[in-house]
C-alpha positions in Angstrom: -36.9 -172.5 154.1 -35.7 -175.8 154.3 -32.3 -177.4 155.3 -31.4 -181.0 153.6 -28.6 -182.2 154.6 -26.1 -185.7 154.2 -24.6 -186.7 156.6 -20.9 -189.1 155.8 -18.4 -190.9 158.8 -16.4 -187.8 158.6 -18.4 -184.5 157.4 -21.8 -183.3 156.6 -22.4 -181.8 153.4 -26.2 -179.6 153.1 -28.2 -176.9 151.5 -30.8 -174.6 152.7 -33.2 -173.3 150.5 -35.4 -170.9 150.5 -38.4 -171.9 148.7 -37.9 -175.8 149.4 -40.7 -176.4 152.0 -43.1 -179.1 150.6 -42.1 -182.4 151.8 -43.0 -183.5 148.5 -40.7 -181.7 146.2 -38.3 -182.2 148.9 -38.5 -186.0 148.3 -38.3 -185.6 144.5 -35.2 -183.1 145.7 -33.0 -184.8 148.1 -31.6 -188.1 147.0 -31.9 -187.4 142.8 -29.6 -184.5 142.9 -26.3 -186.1 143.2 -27.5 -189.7 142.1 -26.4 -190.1 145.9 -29.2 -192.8 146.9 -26.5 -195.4 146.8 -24.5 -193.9 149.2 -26.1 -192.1 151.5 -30.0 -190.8 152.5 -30.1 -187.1 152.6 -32.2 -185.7 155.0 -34.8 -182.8 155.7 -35.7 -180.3 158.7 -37.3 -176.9 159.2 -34.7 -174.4 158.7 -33.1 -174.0 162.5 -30.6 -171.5 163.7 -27.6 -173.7 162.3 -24.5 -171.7 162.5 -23.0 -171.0 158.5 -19.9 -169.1 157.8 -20.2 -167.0 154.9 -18.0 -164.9 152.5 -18.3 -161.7 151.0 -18.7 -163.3 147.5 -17.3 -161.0 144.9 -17.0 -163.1 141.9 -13.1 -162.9 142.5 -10.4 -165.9 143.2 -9.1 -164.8 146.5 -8.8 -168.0 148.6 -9.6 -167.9 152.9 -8.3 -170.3 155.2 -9.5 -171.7 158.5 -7.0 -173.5 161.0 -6.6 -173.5 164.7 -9.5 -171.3 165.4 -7.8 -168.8 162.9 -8.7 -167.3 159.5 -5.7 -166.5 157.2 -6.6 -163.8 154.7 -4.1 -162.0 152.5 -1.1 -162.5 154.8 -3.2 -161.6 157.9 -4.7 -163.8 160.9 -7.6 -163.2 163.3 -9.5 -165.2 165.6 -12.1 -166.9 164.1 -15.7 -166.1 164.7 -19.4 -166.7 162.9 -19.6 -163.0 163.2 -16.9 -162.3 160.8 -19.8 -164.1 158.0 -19.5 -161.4 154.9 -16.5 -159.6 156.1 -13.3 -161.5 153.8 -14.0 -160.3 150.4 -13.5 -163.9 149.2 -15.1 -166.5 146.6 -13.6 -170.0 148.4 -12.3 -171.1 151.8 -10.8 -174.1 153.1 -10.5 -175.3 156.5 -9.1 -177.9 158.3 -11.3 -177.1 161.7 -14.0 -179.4 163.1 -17.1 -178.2 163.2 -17.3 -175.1 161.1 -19.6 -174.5 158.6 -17.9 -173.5 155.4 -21.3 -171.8 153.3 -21.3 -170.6 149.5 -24.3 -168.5 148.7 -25.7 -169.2 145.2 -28.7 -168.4 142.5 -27.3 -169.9 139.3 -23.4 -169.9 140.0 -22.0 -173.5 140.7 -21.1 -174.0 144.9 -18.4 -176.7 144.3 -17.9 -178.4 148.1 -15.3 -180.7 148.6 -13.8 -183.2 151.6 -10.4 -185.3 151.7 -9.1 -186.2 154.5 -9.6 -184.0 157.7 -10.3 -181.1 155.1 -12.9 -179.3 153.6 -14.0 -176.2 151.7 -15.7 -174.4 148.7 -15.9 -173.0 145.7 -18.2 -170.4 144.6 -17.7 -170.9 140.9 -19.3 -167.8 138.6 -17.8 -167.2 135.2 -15.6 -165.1 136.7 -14.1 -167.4 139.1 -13.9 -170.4 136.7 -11.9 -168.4 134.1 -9.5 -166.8 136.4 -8.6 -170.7 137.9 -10.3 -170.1 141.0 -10.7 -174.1 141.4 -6.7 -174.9 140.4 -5.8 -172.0 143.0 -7.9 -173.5 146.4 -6.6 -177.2 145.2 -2.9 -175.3 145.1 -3.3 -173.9 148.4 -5.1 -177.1 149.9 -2.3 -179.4 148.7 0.6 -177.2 149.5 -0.4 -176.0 153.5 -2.1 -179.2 154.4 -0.8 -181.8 151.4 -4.8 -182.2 150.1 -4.8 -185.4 147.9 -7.2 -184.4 145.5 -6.6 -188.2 143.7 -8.6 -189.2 147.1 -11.0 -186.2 147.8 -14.7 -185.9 146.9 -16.4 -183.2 145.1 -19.5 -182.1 144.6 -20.9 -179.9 142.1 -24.5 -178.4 143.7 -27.2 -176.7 141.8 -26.3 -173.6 138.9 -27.8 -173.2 135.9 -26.9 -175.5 132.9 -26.2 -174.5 129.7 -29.9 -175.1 128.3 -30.2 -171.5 129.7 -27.2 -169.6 130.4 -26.8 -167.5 127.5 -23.6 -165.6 127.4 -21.6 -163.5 125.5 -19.3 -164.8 121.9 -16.3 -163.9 123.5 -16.2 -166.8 125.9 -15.3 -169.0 122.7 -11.7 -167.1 122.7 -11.2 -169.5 126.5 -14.2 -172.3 127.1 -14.9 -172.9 123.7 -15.1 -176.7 124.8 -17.5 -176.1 127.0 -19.8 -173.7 124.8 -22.9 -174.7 123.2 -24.0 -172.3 119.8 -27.6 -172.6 118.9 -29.0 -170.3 116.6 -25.8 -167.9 116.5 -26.6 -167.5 120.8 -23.6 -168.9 122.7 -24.2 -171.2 125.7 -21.8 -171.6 128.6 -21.8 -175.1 130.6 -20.5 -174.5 134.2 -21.1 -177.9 135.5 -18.8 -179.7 132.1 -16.2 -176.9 132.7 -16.0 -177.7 136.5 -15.8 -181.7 135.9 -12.9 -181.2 133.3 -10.7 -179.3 135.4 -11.1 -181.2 138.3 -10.3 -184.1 136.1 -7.5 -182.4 135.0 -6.0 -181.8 138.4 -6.2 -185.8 139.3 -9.5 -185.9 140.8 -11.3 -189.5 139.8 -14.5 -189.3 138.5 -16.5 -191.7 140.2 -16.0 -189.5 143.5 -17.9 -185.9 141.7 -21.2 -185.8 142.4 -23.4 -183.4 140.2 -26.7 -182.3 140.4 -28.8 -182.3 137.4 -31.2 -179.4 138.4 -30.7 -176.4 136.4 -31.5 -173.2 138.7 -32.9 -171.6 135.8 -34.8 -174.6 135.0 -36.4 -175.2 138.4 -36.9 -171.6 139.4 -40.1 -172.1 141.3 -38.3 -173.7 143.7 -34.2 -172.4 143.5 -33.0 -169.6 143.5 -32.6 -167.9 139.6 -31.1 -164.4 139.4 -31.2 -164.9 136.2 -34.6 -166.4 135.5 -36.3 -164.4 138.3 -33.8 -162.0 139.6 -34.4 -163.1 143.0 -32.6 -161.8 146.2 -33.1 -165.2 147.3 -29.8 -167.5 147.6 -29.2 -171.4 147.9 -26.5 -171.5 151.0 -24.7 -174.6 150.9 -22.4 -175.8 153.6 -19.5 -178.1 154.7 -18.4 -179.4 158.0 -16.1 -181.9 159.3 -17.7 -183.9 162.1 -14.3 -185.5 163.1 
């Protein structure tokens, strides 16, 4: 396994993954994916014992926060710890805490990770998720307990699958119709469009989302695919603020 990671003034953004361990593909890996190499040089090491909090992804909308060493959770506090990884069912968390690592585990959903101003989080972003607002929700929460300017924040949108080969059912024309592609009388769903237009839509600028152009489906022999492989394997991508 390999863990690239970015490093900015104020947080580090990264990604381990499982079958990323050729220094080659990493180079053809790192600095493409977000057409970040004009703003900063990602970086690669052996996979150490780095410490990621986790949730207990459930394809849901329920929102965890993290703030003065405690977790908030549906009206309920307790002191934070890593050990608590996979124990909030939950599919995004925010926090406002240096230092911990905010991780979204992922084989062809979207992880959306985001930073603005002495706050981070994100997103796992499934079908699911995306159609029951799950981004509008965390930006809700974010702006209302720690007044998140999403008009200055910056997103990034990390590896899913694209809609070249998510083939889903015709019933997600009745609410993402916009973002459908029909080929052949097969309906194709576009996570990455649908997650650019609403964070549009909720003031964010464009020229601060990254996206990565790797489809997990696409580039299974190296990510994660449930649905191209069915792999138990996972993509976990992280967030941290660093001061």
């Amino acid at each position: 396994m390999m863990l690239i990671y970015y490093e900015f003034d104020d947080f580090g953004l990264g990604m381990c993954v499982p079958k990323l361990n050729d220094e080659k593909v990493v180079d053809e890996f790192n600095l493409v994916n977000f057409e970040m190499s004009n703003v900063i040089s990602a970086k690669a090491l052996d996979d150490g014992n780095e410490n990621l909090f986790l949730l207990k992804q459930v394809h849901g909308s329920d929102i965890l926060v993290i703030q003065n060493g405690k977790i908030e959770y549906k009206g309920s506090f307790y002191n934070f710890d890593y050990s608590l990884s996979k124990y909030f069912e939950a599919d995004s968390a925010i926090t406002v805490d240096m230092g911990i690592r905010i991780t979204i585990r992922s084989a062809d959903c979207a992880p959306l990770m985001f930073y603005g101003d002495g706050l981070c989080g994100g997103i796992h972003c499934g079908w699911r998720g995306l159609k029951d607002k799950i981004i509008s929700k965390t930006i809700s929460i974010a702006k209302d307990k720690f007044n998140f300017d999403v008009t200055k924040s910056i997103f990034f949108i990390l590896p899913c699958i694209h809609s070249c080969c998510y083939e889903v059912g015709k019933e997600f024309l009745e609410w993402a119709e916009r973002f459908c592609l029909v080929k052949n009388d097969k309906v194709y769903f576009d996570i990455p469009r649908f997650i650019l237009s609403e964070l549009l839509d909720l003031g964010a600028l464009e020229k601060n989302i990254y996206y990565s152009p790797l489809c997990t489906s696409c580039y299974s022999n190296i990510l994660p695919s449930y649905r191209a492989t069915r792999t138990e394997d996972r993509i976990e991508s992280f967030i941290y603020l660093s001061r």
